[in-house]
C-alpha positions in Angstrom: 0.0 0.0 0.0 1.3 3.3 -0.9 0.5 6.3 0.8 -2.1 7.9 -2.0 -3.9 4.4 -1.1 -3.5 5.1 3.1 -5.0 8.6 2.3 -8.0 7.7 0.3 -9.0 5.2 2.9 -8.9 7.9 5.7 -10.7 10.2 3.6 -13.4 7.7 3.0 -13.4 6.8 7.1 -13.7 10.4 7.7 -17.1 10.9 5.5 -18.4 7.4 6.9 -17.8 8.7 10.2 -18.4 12.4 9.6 -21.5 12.1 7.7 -24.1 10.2 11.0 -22.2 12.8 13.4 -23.3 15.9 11.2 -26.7 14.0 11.0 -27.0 13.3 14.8 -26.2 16.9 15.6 -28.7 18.1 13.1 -31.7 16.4 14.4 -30.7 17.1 17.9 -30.4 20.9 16.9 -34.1 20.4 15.6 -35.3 19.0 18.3 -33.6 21.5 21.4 -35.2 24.6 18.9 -38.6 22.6 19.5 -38.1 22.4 23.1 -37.2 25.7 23.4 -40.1 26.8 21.3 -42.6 25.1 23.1 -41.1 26.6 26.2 -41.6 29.8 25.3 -45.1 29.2 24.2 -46.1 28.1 28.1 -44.5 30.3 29.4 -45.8 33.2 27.3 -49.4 30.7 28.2 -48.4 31.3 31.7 -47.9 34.7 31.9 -51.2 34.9 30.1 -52.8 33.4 32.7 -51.3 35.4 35.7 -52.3 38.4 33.7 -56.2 37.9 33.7 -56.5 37.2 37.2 -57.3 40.5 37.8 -60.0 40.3 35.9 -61.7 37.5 37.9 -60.0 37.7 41.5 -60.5 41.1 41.9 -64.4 42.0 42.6 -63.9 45.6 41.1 -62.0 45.8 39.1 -63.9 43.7 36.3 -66.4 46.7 35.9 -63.3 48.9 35.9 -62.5 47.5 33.2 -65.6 47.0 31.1 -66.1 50.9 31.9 -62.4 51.5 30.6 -63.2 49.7 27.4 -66.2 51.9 26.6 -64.2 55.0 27.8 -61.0 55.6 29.3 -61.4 59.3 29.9 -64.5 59.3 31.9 -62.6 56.7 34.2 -61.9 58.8 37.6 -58.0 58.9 38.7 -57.7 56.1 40.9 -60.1 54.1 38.2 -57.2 55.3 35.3 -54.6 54.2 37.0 -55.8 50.4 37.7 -57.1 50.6 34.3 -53.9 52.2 32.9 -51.4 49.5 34.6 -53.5 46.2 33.9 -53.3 47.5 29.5 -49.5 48.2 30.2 -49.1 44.3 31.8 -51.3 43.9 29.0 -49.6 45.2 25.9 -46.3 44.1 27.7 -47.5 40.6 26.9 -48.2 41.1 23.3 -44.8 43.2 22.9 -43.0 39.6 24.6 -45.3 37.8 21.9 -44.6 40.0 19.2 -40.8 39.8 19.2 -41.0 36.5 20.2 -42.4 35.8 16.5 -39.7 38.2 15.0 -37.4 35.7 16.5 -39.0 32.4 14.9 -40.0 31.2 18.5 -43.7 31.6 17.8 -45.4 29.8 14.8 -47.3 32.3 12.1 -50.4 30.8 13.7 -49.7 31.0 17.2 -49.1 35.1 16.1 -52.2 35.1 14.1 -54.4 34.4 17.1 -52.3 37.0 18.7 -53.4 39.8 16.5 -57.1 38.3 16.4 -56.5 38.6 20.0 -55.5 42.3 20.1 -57.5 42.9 17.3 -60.6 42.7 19.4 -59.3 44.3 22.2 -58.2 47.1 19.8 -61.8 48.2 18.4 -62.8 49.4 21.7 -62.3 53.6 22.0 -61.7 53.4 25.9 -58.4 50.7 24.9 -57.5 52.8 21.4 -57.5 56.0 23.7 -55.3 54.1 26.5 -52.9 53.5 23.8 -52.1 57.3 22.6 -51.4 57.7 26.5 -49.0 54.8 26.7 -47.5 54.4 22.5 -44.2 55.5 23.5 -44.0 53.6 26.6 -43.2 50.8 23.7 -40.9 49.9 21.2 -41.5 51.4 17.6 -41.5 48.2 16.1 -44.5 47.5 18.3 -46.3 50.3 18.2 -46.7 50.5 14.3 -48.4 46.7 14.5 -50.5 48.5 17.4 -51.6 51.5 15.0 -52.0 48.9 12.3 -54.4 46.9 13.7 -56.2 50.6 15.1 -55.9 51.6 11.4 -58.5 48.7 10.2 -61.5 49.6 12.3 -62.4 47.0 12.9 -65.9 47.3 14.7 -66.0 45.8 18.7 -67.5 43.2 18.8 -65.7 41.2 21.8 -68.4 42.1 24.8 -71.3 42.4 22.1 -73.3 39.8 24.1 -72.6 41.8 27.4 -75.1 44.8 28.6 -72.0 47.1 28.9 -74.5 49.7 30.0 -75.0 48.0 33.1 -71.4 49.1 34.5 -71.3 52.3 33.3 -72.3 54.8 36.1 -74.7 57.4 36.0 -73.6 60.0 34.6 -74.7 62.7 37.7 -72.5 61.0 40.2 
């Protein structure tokens, strides 16, 4: 055996050898960016979760908020602020999601139920109001899909089957 023979057979050990290693790491890669996707879905899920407590473990603030929809102005101070820091947890969340799709961690579909999410929230006045308050509290990137969504007017429709009337107060107190 000469050593152009010695070399050739190394070379062909190397690709049998290299070849299952470069396939082994691939599929493990796919598989850790799967984990980690799915991690970052539940705990996005999570935070979801812990957000809209308030809305049923609080007694009050529930009608705070369904008069904040309708009208953030004619909220009184202390009624603005509750109001005004549950949207900024709120929109917080959807920035997290938002940039979580810019990265890939988030599916297309996960994001479109997202902005159908928002979306609805968004046709309200009282939330669309909130929102010129607290834009530049945000990044730019975030607020332009924010005013996007604004810009379709879409018509509210998410409490249609409520009597929103009910929780508004009267309007000589």
């Amino acid at each position: 055996m000469n050593w152009e023979m010695l070399t050739a057979i190394g070379q062909m050990a190397a690709v049998f050898v290299g070849i299952p290693s470069v396939l082994y790491f691939a599929v493990q890669l796919r598989e850790q960016t799967r984990e980690r996707r799915q991690a970052a879905v539940n705990a996005l899920t999570e935070q979801w979760g812990e957000l809209t407590k308030a809305l049923h473990e609080n007694a009050e603030f529930p009608a705070i908020y369904l008069r904040g929809v309708q009208s953030f102005h004619d909220l009184d101070p202390v009624s603005k602020l509750r109001f005004s820091a549950f949207q900024n947890c709120f929109f917080k969340n959807f920035e997290g999601m938002y940039y979580s799709r810019r990265e890939g961690i988030l599916s297309a579909d996960s994001w479109d139920e997202i902005d159908r999410t928002m979306s609805d929230f968004l046709a309200y006045k009282g939330i669309q109001d909130w929102w010129q308050t607290r834009r530049h509290w945000h990044t730019e990137a975030f607020a332009r899909v924010v005013d996007d969504i604004i810009a379709r007017g879409q018509k509210p429709t998410m409490y249609s089957t409520y009597d929103l009337k009910q929780v508004m107060p009267p309007k000589d107190s």
